[in-house]
C-alpha positions as CSV (number, residue, x, y, z in Angstrom):
1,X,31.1,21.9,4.6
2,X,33.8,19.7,4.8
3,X,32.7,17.5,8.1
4,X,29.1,16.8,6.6
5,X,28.2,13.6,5.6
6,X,25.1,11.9,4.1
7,X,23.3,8.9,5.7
8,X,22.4,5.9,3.3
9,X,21.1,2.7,4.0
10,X,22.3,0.1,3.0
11,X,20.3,-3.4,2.7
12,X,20.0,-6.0,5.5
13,X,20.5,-2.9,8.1
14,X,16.6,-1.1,8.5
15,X,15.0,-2.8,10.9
16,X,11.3,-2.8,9.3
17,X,7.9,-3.0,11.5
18,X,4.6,-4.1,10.6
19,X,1.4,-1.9,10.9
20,X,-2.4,-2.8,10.7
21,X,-5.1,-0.8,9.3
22,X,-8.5,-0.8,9.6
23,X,-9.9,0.1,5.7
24,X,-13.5,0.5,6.4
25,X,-14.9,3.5,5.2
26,X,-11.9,4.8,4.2
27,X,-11.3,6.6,0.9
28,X,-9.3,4.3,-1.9
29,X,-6.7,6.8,-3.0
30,X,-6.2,8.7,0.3
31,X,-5.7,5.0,2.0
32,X,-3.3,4.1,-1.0
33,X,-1.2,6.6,-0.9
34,X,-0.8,6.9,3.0
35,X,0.0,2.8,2.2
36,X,2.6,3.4,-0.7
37,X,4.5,6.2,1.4
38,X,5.1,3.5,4.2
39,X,6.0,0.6,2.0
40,X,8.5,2.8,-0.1
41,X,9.5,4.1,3.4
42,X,9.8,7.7,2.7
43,X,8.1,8.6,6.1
44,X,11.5,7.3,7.8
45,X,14.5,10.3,7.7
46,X,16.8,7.8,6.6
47,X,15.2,6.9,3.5
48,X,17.2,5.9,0.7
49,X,15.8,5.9,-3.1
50,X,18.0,2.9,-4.0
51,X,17.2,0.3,-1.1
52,X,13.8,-1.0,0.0
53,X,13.6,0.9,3.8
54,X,9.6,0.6,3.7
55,X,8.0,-1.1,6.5
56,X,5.6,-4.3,6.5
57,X,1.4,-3.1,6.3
58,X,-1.6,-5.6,6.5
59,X,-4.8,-3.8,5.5
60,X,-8.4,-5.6,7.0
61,X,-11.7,-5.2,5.8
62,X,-10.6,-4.4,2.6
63,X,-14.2,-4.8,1.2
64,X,-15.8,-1.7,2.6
65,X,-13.7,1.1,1.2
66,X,-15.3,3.8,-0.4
67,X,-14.7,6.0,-4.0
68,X,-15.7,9.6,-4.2
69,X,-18.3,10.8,-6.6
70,X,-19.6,8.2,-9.5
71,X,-16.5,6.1,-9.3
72,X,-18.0,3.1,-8.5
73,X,-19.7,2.9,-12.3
74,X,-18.1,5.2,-13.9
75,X,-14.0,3.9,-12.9
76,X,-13.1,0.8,-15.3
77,X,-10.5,-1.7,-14.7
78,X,-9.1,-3.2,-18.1
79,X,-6.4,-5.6,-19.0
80,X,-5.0,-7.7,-21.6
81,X,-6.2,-11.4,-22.0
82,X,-4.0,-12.6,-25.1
83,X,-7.0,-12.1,-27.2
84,X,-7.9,-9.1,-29.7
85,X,-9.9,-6.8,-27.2
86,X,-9.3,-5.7,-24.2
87,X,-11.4,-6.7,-20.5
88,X,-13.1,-4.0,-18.1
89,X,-15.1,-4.2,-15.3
90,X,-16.3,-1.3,-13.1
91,X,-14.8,-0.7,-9.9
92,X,-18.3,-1.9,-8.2
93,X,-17.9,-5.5,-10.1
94,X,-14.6,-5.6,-9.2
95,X,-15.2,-5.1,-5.2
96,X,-17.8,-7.8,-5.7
97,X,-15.2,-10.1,-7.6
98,X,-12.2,-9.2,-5.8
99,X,-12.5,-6.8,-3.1
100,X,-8.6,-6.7,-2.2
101,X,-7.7,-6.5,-5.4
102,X,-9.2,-3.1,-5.5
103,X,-7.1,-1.5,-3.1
104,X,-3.9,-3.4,-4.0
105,X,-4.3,-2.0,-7.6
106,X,-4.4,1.3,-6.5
107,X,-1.1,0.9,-3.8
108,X,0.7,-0.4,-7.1
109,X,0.0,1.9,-9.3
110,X,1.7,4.9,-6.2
111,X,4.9,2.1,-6.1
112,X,8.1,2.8,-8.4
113,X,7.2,0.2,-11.5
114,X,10.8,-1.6,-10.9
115,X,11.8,-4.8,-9.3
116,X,12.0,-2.8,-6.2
117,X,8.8,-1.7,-6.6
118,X,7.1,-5.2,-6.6
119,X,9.7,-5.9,-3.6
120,X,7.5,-3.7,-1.8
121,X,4.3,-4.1,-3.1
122,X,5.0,-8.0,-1.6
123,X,5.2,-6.5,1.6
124,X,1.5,-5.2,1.4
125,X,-0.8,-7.8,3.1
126,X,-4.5,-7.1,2.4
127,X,-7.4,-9.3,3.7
128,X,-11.1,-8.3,3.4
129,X,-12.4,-10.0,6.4
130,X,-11.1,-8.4,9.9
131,X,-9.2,-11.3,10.5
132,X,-5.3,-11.7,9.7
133,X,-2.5,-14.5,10.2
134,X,0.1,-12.1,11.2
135,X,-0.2,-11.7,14.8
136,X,3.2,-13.2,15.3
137,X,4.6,-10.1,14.4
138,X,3.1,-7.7,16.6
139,X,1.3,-5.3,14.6
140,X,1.8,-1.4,15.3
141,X,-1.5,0.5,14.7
142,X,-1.0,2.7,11.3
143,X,-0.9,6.1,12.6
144,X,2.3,4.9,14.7
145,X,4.1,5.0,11.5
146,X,4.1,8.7,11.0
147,X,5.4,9.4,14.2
148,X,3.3,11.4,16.9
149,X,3.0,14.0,14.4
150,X,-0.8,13.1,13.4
151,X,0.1,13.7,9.7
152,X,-2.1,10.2,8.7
């Protein structure tokens, strides 16, 4: 078709919103991966693979989400210390440790593992208490983000 053209973003022009959610008793990788979708901003029809078009989310109570099943012993967290072994901790020491860190890990994980990628994981805001310092920007509930649809 001769006429047709393609629409790409370019950077400086998507005008990006910020959304809260509410993380208690939410499932971990169902919440992440609702999360990674909006930061990488593919719920938008004018999203672009090249350019960051993802929105702004601040995730409260991020200490009362939930695993399925036995993950709570049975999923391990490991990493590298500079020494000859490697660290783990279960998923349950880890919420007791870190709590945010448990959802951010599994947002980062869904995210393209580029510099673009940690652009957007920066744009992830995750507090465990149900308090937040971003009320300056006027928040949007989450399900807003995915239009009227109800697809969250």
């Amino acid at each position: 078709m001769p006429g047709t053209t393609s629409f790409i973003a370019k950077k400086g022009e998507v005008q990006q919103n910020w959304y809260t959610v509410d993380a208690t008793d939410q499932v971990v990788g169902r919440l992440a991966s609702k999360i990674a979708v909006v930061l990488m901003g593919k719920h938008r029809p004018g999203y672009t693979a090249h350019v960051d078009t993802g929105e702004f989310v601040i995730v409260t109570n991020a200490g009362k989400v939930v695993f399925t099943g036995n993950k709570w012993d049975n999923k391990r967290y490991t990493w590298y210390t500079g020494y000859t072994r490697l660290r783990s901790e279960s998923a349950a020491e880890r919420l007791q440790k870190q709590p945010e860190m448990v959802l951010r890990e599994a947002v980062r994980r869904m995210l393209p593992k580029t510099k673009l990628g940690r652009q957007m994981l920066s744009k992830l805001k995750v507090y465990t208490g149900s308090e937040h310092q971003h009320q300056a920007q006027q928040p949007k509930p989450f399900e807003q983000a995915f239009g009227e649809s109800g697809a969250s």
